[in-house]
DOMARMAR-26595 format. One line per field, with one value per residue (C-alpha): residue number from 1; residue in three letters; y, z, x. Coordinates in nm, 3 decimals. Layout:
BEGIN
num: [NUM,...]
residuo: [ALA,...]
v: [Y,...]
w: [Z,...]
u: [X,...]
END
This chain:
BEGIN
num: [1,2,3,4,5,6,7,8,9,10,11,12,13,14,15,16,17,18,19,20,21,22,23,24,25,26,27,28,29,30,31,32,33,34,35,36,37,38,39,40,41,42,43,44,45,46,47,48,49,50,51,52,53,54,55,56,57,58,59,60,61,62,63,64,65,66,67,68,69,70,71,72,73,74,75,76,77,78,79,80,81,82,83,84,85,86,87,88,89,90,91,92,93,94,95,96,97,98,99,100,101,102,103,104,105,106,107,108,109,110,111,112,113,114,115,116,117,118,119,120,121,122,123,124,125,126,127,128,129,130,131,132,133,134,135,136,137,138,139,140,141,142,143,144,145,146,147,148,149,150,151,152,153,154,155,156,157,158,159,160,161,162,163,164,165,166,167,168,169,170,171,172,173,174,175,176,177,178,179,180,181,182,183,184,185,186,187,188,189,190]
residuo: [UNK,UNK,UNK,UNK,UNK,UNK,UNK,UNK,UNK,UNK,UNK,UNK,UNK,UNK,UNK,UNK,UNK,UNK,UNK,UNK,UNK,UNK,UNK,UNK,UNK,UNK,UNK,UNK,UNK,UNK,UNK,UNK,UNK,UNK,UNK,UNK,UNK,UNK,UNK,UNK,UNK,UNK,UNK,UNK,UNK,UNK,UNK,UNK,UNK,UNK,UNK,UNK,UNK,UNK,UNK,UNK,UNK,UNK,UNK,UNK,UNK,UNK,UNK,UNK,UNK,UNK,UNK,UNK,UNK,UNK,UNK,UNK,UNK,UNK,UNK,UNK,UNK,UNK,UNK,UNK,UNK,UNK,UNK,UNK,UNK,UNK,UNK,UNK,UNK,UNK,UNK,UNK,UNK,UNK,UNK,UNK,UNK,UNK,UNK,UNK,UNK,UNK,UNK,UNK,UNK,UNK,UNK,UNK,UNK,UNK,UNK,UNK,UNK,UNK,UNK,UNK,UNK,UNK,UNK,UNK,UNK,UNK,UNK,UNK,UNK,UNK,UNK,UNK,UNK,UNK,UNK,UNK,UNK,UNK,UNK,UNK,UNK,UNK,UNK,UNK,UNK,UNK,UNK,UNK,UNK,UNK,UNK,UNK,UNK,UNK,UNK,UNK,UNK,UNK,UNK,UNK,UNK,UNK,UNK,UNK,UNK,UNK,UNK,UNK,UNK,UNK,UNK,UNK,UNK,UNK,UNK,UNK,UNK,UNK,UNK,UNK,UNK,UNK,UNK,UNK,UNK,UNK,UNK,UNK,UNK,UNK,UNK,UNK,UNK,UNK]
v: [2.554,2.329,2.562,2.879,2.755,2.604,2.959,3.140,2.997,3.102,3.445,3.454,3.385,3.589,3.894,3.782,3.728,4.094,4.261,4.125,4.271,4.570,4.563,4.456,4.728,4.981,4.839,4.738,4.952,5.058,4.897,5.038,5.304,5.400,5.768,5.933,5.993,6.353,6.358,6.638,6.899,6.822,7.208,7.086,6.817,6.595,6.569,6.364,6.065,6.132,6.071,5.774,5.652,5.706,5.514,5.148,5.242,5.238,4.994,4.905,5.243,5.297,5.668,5.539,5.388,5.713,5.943,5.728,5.802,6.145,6.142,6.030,6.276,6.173,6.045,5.874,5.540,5.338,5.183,4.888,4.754,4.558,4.282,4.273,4.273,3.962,3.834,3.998,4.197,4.559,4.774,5.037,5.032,5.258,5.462,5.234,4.884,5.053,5.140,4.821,4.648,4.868,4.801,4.435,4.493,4.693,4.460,4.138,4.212,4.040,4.221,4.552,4.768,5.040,5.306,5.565,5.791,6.122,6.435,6.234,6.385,6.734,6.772,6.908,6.980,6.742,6.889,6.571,6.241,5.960,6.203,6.447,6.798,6.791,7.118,7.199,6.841,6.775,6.456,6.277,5.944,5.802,5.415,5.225,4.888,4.722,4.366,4.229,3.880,3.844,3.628,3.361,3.293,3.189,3.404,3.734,3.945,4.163,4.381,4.367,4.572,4.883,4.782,4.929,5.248,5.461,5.834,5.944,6.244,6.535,6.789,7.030,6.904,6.947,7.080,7.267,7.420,7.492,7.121,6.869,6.493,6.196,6.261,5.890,5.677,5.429,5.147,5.242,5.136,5.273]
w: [-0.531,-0.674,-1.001,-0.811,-0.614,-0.936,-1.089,-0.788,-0.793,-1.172,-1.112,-0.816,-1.075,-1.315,-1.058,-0.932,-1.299,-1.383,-1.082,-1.139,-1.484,-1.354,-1.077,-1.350,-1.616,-1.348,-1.174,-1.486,-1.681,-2.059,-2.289,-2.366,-2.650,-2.824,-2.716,-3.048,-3.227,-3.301,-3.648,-3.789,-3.965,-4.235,-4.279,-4.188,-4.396,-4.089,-4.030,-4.363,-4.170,-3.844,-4.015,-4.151,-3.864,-3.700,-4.002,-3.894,-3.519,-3.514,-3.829,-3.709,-3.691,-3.964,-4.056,-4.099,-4.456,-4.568,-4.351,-4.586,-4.894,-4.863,-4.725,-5.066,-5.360,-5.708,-5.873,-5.587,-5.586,-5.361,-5.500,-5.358,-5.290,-5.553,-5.293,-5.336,-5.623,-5.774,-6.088,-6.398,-6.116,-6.104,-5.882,-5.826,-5.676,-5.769,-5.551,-5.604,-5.577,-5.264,-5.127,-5.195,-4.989,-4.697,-4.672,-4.669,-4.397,-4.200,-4.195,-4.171,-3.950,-3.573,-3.539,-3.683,-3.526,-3.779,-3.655,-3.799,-3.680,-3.620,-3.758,-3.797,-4.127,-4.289,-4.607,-4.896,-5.172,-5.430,-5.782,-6.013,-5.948,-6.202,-6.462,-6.422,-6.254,-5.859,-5.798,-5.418,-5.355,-5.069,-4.960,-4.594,-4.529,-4.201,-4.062,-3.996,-3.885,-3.892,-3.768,-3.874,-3.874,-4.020,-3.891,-3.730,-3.899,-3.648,-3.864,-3.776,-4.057,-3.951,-4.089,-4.019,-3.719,-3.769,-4.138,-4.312,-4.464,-4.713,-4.865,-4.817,-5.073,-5.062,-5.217,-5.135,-5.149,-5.519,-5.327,-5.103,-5.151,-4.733,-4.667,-4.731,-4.891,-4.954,-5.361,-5.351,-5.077,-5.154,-5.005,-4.940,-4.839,-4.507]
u: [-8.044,-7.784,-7.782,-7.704,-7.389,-7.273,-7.277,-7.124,-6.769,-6.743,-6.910,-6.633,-6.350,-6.473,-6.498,-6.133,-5.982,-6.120,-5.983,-5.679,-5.619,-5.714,-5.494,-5.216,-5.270,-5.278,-4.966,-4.815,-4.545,-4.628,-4.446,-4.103,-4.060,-3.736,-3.662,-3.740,-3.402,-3.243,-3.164,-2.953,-3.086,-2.797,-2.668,-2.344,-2.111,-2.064,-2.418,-2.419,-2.180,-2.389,-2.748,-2.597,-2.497,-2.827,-2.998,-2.810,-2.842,-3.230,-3.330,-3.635,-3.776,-4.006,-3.876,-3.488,-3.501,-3.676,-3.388,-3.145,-3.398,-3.326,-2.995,-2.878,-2.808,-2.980,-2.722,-2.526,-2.373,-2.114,-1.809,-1.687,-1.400,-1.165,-1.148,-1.502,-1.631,-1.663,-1.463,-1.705,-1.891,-1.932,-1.724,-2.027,-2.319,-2.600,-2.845,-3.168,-2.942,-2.777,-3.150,-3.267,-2.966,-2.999,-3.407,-3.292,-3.033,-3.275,-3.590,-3.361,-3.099,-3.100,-2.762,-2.598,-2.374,-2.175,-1.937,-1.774,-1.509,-1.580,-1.406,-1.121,-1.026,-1.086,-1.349,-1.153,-1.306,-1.383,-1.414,-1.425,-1.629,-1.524,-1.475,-1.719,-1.735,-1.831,-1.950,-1.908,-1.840,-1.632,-1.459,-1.313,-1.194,-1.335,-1.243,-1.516,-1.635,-1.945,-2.112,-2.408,-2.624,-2.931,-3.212,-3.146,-2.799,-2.546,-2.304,-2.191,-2.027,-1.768,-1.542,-1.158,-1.101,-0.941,-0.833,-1.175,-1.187,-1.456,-1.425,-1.742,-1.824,-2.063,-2.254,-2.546,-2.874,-3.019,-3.361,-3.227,-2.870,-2.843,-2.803,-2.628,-2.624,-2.396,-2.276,-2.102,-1.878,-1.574,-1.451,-1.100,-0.766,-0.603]
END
């Protein structure tokens, strides 16, 4: 008999402990979820500055880096700023560097925060990018700022506030003429 009531306190737990996960998985809330995002459908020029945008608000999301993928034009690049390139560095920075950087911000970051302003300026058209014809390229200048700390840095880079600028350039999509994709942005001066 001394067997049996042995067993019957951990048959008693074991009854408790599993009506009590029940109890808490049908009480509990699911897990939180990211309300999928809205991403543009890119027929308009701003919806180039708005997708990227939308690429450093939700890093972690898997379908981001390839939203940037295809947000930029073949033969894109990003030129920096004189204050930042360094001395025998290269003032441009081309489409599969500039991917590369961005998958490294996005899977490493512990902070980011970018804005751009809106239709603050007007696209005029573009029609020569570093020496070459721009056909149906258009151009704005936007001020922007952006933090960011990666890891577990105590760091947080930051851009001067209010004294950041880029001309971000663009051209129609060369799959698809109805949309629209980043051609090439600048660092710029106010």
């Amino acid at each position: 008999m001394q067997g049996k009531s042995s067993i019957m306190p951990l048959i008693a737990a074991a009854i408790m402990l599993l009506a009590s996960c029940g109890e808490d998985s049908v009480n509990s809330e699911p897990p939180y979820e990211e309300p999928p995002v809205d991403w543009p459908d890119m027929t308009a020029r701003d919806d180039v500055v708005e997708t990227f945008v939308l690429c450093f608000e939700n890093p972690k999301i898997g379908e981001s880096i390839s939203k940037y993928n295809a947000l930029l034009h073949s033969k894109y690049f990003f030129g920096l700023h004189a204050d930042d390139v360094p001395p025998g560095g290269i003032p441009i920075m081309m489409r599969t560097e500039d991917i590369r950087a961005t998958e490294g911000i996005f899977e490493f970051e512990s902070l980011l925060e970018l804005t751009i302003t809106p239709e603050v300026g007007s696209w005029d058209a573009y029609p020569e990018l570093e020496e070459e014809p721009c056909e149906n390229c258009y151009v704005t200048k936007r001020q922007y700022f952006i933090r960011a700390r990666f890891g577990d840095e105590a760091t947080i880079y930051q851009s001067p506030v209010g004294k950041t600028f880029m001309s971000v350039i663009v051209s129609p999509d060369e799959a698809d003429s109805t949309k629209w994709v980043l051609r090439a942005m600048y660092d710029t001066d106010g």
